[in-house]
N, C-alpha and C positions, 0 to 999 in steps of 0.2 A: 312382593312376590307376584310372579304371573298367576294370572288368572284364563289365559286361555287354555285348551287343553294343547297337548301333543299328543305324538303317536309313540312307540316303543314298536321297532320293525326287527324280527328276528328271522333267521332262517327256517329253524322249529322251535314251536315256542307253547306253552312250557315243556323244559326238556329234562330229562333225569337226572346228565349232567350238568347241568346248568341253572340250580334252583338258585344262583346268587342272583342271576338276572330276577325274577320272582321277585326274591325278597328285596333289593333295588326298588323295583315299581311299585312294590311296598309301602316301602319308606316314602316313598316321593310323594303316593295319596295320602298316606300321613303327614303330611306335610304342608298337606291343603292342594297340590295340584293335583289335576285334571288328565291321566292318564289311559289311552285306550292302546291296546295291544294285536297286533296283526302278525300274522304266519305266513308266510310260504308255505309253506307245508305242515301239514296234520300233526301233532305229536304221537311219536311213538310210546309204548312201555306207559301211557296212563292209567291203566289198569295197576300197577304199584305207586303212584305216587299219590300225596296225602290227599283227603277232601278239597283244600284251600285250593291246591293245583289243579282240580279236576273242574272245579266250578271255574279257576280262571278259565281253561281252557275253553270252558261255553262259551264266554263270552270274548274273545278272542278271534279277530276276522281270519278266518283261515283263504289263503288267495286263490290257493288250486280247488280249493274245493267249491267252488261257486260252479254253477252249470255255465253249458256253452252261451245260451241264450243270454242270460246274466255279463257274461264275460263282455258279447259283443255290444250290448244296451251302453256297458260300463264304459268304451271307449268310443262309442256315438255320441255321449253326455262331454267327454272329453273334448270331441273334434268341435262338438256346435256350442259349447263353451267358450273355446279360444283354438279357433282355427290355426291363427299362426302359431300359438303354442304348440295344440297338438304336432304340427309340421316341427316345429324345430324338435318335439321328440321322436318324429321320426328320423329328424337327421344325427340325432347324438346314439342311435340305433343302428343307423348304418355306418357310423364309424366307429364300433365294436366287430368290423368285416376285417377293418386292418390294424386294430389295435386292441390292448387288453387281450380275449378269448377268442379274439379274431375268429369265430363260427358263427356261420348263418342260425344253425338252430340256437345256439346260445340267446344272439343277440334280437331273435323274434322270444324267446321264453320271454328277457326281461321286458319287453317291447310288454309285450302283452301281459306282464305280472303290473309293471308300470300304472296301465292304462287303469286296471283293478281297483288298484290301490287308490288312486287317484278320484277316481269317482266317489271312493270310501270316503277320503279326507275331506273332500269337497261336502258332504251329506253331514259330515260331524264338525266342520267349521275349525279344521286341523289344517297349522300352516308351518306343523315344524315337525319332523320325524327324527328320531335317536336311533342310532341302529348300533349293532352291538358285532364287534368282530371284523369289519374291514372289510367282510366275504363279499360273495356276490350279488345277496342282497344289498351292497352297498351301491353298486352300479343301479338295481332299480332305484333306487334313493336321484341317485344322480342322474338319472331321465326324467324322474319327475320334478326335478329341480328346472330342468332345459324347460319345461311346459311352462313356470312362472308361477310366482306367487307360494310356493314350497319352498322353505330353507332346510337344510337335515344337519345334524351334529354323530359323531364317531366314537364311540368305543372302541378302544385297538388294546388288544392281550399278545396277540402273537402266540409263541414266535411264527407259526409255520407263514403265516403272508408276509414274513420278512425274506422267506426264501422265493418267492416268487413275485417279486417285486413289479416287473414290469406287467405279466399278463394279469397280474389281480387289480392295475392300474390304481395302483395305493397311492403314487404323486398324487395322478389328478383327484383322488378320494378326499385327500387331505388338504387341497387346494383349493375345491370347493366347500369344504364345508365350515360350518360358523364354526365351531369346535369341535377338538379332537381331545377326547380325556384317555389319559395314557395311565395305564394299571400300575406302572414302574417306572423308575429311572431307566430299566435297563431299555424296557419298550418305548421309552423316549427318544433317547440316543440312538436306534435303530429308525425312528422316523424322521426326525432330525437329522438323518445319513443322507438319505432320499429324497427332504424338502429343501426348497431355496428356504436363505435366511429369514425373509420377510414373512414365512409363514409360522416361524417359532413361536411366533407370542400368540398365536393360539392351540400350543401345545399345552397342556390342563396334567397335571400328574395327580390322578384321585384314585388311591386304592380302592380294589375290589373289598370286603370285609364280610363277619359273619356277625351273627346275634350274640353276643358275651351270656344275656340270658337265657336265650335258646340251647347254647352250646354252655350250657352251665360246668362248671368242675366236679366232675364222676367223683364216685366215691372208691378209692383205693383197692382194684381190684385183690382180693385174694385168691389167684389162681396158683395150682400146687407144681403146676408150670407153665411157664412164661408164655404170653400169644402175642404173636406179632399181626397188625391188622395192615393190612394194601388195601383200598380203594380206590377205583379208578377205569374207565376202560380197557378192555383187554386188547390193546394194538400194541404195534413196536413200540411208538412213544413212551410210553409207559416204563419201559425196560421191566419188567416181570418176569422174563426169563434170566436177567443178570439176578433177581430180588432170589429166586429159584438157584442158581449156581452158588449164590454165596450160604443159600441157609444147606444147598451138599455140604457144603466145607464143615459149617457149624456142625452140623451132624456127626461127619468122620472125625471132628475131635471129642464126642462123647457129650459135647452143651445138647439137655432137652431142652424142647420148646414145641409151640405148634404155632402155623399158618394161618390166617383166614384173607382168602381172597378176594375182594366183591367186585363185583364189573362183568360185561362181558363185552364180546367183538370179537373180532376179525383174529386173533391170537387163540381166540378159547380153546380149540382142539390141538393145536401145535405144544401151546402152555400144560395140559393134562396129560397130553404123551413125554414132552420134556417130564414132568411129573413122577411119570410110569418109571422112563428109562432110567432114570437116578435113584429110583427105589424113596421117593419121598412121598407117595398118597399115603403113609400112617401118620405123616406131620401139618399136611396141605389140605386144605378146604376150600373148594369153590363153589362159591354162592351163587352163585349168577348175579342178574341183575335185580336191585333192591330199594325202594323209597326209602326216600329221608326218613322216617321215624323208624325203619326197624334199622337202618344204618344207626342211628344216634343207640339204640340198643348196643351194638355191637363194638360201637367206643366205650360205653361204658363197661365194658369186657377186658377192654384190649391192654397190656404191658408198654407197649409200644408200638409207635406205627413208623413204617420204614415205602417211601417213595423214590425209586430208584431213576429218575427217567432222564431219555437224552433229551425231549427236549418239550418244553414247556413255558408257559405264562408265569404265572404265580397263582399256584394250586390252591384254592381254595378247599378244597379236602386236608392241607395241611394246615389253615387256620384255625380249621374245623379242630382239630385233633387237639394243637396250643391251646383254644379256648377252653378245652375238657381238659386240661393239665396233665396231655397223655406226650412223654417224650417223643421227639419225631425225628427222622433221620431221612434225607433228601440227597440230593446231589450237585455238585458245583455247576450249574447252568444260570443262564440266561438271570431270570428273577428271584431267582429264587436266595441267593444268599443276603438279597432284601429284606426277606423273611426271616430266616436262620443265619444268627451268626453265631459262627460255628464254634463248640464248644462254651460256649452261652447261655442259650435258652436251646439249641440241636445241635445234630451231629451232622457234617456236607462230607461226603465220599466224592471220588472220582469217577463220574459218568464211565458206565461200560467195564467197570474194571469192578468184578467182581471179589476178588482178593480184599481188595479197600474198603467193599461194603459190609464183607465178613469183619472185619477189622471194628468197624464202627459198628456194626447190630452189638461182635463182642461183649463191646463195652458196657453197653446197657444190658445186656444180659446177665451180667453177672455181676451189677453195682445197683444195688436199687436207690442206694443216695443218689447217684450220679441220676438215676429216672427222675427222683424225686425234686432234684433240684433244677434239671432240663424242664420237666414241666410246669414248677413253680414261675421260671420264667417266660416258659414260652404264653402263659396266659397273660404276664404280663404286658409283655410286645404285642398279643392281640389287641388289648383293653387298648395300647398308648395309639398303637399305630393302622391296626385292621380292623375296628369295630364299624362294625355297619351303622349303626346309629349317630356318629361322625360323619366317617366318608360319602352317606349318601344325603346328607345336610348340603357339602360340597357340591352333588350334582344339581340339587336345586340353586343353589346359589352361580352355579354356570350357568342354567337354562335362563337366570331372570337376567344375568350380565352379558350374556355372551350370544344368546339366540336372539331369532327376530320376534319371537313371541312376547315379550316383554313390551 
């Protein structure tokens, strides 16, 4: 096993949505290695999430939040370090002028986030970064590689950086780095679209996963009517407003039940007037935004949970739900029928097509064998295929095979 540390580089870090990453770096100090964690940017919505999160957050290098004087010290230590390094990261800087984001201000942000970081890694004796999502902190990654002496490995979920291929400059992401672990076959085949052959064999396919213990199996809700739970952001992606057209239909045929929404964004006030205008606020509940432990409350509530979205990774909010043996009902996209096969351990509807989703809540609505036996299995597809305490064995045994810290 490595014994030097890494870094874990996120855009916001720790995030609401995103407490898998969290429990990940978890695992990995459980594991015996030496993880430190760096930000881009501040975490929003701390204020809700658990103690565990709040104190990571302390210690966590936040990069914008350093003062100016600090910033400038940080890439003076870089230049009289290694001069010709520093140079070649200013030239892999200016050619984000005609490639990738092709903008001046973009390509001086990472320029300058780079330099931050750099000084960081340098102080903690860090010579390999993980970064999580393909985004744009993946570019500071890859300037401070051009400096020398840093290697960095990939997380990629998708989908959305498969639609934007060229300016999130995912080739050259994947082409530099020691490893790319890929959440799914589906998010495999999609980078595999985009790399030459000879960079396949460090495609890595290691599911995301949650805690089987953590997400223990609820106890058989007795509700005197059925609740359907959504979690999730409130954007288009999500499809919330198709989740909302199918439970009208439900309605107009006379099936009770009730809503609960959690999330919010960008959607929240269009999603509440949709609401209005259907005449469903006596069925629909929205939460707003909520930590993990009063979320894990609210599975232990729920009938069923139903994810309607067009497009997406592989949702860990739906392993969440598997591992509580709460039936789940998703959509034919991307990763997702990795997860759910259908009519198995869930139900896959047709993206956007609301009719089909009313079709499939149906069915759980008014068969509680059919719930009982969906969620018997879908914990078990957790246990085989998404446990955390697996899959993230697999990222240390990448870091000691596959990076340079070994």
């Amino acid at each position: 096993m490595t014994r030097r540390p890494i870094a874990y580089l996120c855009s916001e870090y720790p995030a609401i949505s995103h407490t898998f990453i969290y429990r990940e770096i978890e695992s990995l100090r459980k594991a015996g290695m030496t993880v430190h964690t760096a930000s881009i940017h501040k975490p929003t919505n701390l204020t809700v999430m658990t103690s565990d999160e709040q104190m990571e957050a302390e210690k966590t290098f936040m990069v914008l939040s350093q003062p100016l004087p600090s910033m400038i010290v940080a890439h003076l230590h870089c230049l009289q370090k290694s001069p010709a390094g520093y140079l070649r990261m200013v030239g892999g800087a200016i050619k984000l002028l005609t490639k990738g984001p092709k903008s001046p201000v973009k390509a001086l942000a990472y320029f300058a986030e780079a330099g931050i970081l750099l000084q960081w890694l340098h102080r903690l004796g860090i010579t390999h970064i993980h970064e999580h999502f393909a985004n744009p902190t993946a570019i500071v990654a890859m300037l401070i590689k051009t400096y020398g002496g840093i290697s960095y490995s990939l997380s990629v979920h998708g989908p959305d950086i498969f639609y934007r291929v060229d300016s999130a400059m995912l080739e050259e992401k994947v082409r530099e780095a020691d490893f790319v672990r890929c959440i799914s076959h589906y998010c495999r085949s999609q980078i595999m679209r985009i790399s030459e052959l000879s960079a396949w064999k460090k495609l890595h396919i290691v599911r995301c996963g949650v805690n089987p213990d953590l997400y223990s199996v609820r106890k058989e809700p007795q509700n005197a009517i059925p609740n359907i739970l959504c979690v999730g952001r409130l954007v288009p992606a999500k499809g919330q407003h198709i989740l909302l057209e199918a439970c009208r239909f439900l309605k107009q045929e006379g099936l009770r039940f009730q809503v609960t929404i959690i999330g919010e964004g960008p959607d929240s006030k269009s999603l509440k007037e949709f609401a209005t205008s259907k005449e469903l606020n006596d069925i629909v509940t929205f939460t707003g935004v909520l930590g993990q432990n009063t979320v894990r409350e609210y599975y232990d509530k729920t009938d069923l949970f139903v994810l309607a979205s067009f497009a997406e990774g592989v949702p860990v909010v739906l392993m969440e739900a598997m591992a509580k043996e709460i039936p789940v009902i998703s959509t034919r996209i991307t990763g997702i029928p990795e997860l759910i096969d259908h009519e198995h351990d869930g139900l896959l509807a047709t993206p956007g097509d609301a009719e089909d989703l009313a079709n499939q809540i149906r069915k759980l609505l008014v068969d509680s064998s059919l719930r009982r036996k969906f969620g018997l299995a879908g914990r078990e597809k957790v246990i085989s295929l998404y446990s955390q305490h697996i899959n993230n064995l697999q990222m240390v045994k990448l870091f000691k095979e596959e990076c340079q810290t070994s």
